[in-house]
N, C-alpha and C positions, 0 to 999 in steps of 0.2 A: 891374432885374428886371421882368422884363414881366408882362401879365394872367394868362397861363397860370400863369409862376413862381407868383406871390402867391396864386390860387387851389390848387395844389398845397403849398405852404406854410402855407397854413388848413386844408386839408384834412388835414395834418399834425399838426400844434400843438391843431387844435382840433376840437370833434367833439359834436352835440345829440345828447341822450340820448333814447333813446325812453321813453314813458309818464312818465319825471320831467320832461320836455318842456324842456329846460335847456342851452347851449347852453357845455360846459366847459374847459377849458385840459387836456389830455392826460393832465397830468401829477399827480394826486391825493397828498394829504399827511398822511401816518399820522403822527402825535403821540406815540407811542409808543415812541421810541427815544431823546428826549432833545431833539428843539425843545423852546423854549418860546414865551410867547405873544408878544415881541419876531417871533419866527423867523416867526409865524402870518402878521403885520401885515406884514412884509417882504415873504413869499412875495405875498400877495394884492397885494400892489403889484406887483409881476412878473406878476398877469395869473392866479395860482391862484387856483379857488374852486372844488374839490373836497375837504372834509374830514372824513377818519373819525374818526368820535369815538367814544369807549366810557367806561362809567364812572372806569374808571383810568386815563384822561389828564388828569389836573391838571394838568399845566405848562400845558397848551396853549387850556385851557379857555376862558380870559378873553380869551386871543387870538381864538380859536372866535367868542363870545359879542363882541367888538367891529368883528369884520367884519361880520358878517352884521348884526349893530343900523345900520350905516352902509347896505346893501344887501341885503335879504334874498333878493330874485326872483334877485338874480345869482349867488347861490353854492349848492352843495350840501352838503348836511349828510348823511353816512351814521353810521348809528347800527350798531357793530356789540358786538351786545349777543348774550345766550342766551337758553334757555328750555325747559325740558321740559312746562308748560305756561302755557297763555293765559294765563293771572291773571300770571304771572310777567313777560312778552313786555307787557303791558299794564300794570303797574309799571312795568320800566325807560323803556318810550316816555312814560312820565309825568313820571317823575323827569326824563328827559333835556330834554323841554320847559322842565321848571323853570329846571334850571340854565346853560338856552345863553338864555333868554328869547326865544323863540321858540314861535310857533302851531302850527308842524309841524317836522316831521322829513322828509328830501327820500328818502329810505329806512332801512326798519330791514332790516337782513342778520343773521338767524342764524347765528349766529358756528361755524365749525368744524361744519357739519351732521351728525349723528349720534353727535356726541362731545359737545360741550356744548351740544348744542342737536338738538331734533327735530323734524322735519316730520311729525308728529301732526295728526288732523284737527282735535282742539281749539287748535292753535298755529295753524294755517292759519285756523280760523273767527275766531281772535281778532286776526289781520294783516288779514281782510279786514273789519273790522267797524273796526278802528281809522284803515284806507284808507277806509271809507263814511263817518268822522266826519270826515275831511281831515286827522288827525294825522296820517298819514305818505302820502307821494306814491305810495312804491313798496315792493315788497315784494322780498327779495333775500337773499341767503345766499352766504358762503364754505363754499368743500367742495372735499374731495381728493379724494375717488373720483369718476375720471373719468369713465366710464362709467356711474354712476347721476346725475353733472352731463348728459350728453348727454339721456339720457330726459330730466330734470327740464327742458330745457332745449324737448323737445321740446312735451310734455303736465305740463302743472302751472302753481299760479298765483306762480310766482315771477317777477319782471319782471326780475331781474339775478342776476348769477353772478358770484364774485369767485373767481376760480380762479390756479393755478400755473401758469404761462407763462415759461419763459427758454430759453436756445439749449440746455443741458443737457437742460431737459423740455419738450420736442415733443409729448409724446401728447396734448393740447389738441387738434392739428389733425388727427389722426385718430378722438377722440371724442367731441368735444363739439363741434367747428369746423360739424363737414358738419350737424348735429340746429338749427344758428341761424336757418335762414332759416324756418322755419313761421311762428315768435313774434317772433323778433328782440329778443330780453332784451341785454340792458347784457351789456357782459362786460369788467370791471373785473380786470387781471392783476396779480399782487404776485410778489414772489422774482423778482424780474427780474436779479440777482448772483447766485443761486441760493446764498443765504449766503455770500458772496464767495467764493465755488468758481472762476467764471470769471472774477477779477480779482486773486486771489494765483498768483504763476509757480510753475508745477506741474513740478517732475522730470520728466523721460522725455517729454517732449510735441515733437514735431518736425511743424513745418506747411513746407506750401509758402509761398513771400512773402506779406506781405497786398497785396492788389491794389492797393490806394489808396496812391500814391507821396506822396501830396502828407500823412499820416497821420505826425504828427511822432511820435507816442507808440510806444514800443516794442514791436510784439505778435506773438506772444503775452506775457502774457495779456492778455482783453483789458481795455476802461478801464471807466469805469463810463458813459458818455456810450453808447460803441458797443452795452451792453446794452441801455438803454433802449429805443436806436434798433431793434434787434433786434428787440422787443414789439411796437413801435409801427408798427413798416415792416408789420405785418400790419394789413391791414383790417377785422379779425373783430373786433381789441380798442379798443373806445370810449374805454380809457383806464388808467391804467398806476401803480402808488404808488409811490410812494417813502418808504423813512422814515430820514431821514438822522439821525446823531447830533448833528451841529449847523449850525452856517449854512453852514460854508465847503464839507460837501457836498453841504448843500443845491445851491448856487451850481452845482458843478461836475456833479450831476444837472440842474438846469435848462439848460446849454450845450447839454444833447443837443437840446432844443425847435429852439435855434437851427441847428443844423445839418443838420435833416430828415430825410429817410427814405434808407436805405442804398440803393445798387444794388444789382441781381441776382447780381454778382460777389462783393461785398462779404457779403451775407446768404449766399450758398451756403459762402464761409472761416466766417463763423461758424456758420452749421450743423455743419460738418464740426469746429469745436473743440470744441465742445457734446458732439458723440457722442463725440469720445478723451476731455474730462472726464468724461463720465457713464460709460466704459467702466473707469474707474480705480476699483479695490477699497479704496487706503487713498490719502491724500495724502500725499506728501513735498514740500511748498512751499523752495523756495527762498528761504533768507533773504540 
């Protein structure tokens, strides 16, 4: 592998976050689907230290809480918590200090913005005041509406965005994509299987070949490796979650790191499988 390879290969795999100034493995590890804190200790030995936490991840807590006791500069910690107001947002960043034993928090993301959580001037005064104490690095939020993500994206003091990104839902790169470069906020994508929509074989789906000969795996549909790669082959997104049910796919999400960014040939098949999924009214999967 030459200079250029391995350079193009890090630039892949790996990628510094602005404003939490941190420097992350691609690939981020939501705890909420059934790792536990075995699964925590593992992954971080493969090179992960991106991890979302929220009150209701007990498996994974103690795993959480023994990485970061070992190294704390090296990993991040996102807090995605709620809040209708400040007093509330300023609890849970307390509580959560508690329980990971830890000084700060690397961001708190209001969870599902205007469902369970608001961007109210007293929630905003209280993220910036708990950012002025060093409790937390960065300020950030998960949110569907695309279109009030681009504004936010544009003007506001949010430093990251954890938005929906997979080959089914595109409109990221027509709303929020082009509003990044003023501020340059994180932009942390999840539903990358888009609920395994694009990895269970769907009825009625006819593609032309997949390009890639040398691609042992049957597709359609596709695997869970070529999604990932799909997220990540975009430049826009800092970094990508994954929440596996347990190790073995965990393991088989982390293969995607190793194999790196799709081609142009590759990414334009799955674009195009993306719109026949998203154009389907019910699923009839193939069993």
């Amino acid at each position: 592998m030459t200079a250029e390879d391995n350079s193009i290969q890090s630039d892949f795999s790996f990628r510094m976050l602005p404003v939490i100034e941190k420097r992350v493995f691609r690939m981020g590890i939501a705890g909420n689907y059934g790792l536990d804190s075995s699964d925590v200790e593992w992954a971080a030995e493969q090179g992960a230290n991106y991890w979302v936490w929220g009150a209701s991840f007990k498996k994974v807590t103690a795993g959480i809480k023994e990485v970061i006791g070992k190294n704390r500069e090296k990993n991040v910690v996102a807090l995605l918590g709620w809040g209708f107001f400040g007093w509330q947002i300023r609890k849970s960043v307390e509580k959560a200090l508690q329980k990971l034993n830890t000084d700060y928090l690397d961001v708190f993301k209001l969870g599902w913005l205007g469902r369970t959580s608001f961007y109210s001037q007293g929630v905003v005064d209280s993220l910036l005041k708990l950012k002025q104490e060093g409790k937390i690095k960065a300020i950030g939020t998960s949110i569907h509406d695309r279109k009030r993500a681009g504004q936010l994206a544009l003007d506001s003091e949010l430093d990251l965005l954890m938005i929906r990104y997979n080959a089914k839902h595109t409109g990221a790169e027509e709303d929020i994509f082009p509003h990044l470069k003023k501020r340059n906020p994180v932009v942390v994508s999840y539903t990358a299987l888009a609920w395994k929509q694009l990895i269970n074989p769907v009825k009625g789906i006819e593609m032309i070949p997949w390009p890639n000969s040398k691609e042992k795996a049957k597709i359609p549909p596709l695997t869970p490796e070529l999604c990932y790669r799909f997220v990540l082959s975009n430049p826009q997104v800092h970094l990508v979650l994954t929440g596996p049910k347990n190790r073995e796919q965990l393991m088989v999400n982390f293969g995607a790191m190793q194999q790196g960014a799709l081609t142009p040939e590759e990414l334009n098949w799955i674009r195009q499988y993306g719109k026949l999924i998203r154009s389907k009214k019910r699923f009839d999967y193939i069993k």
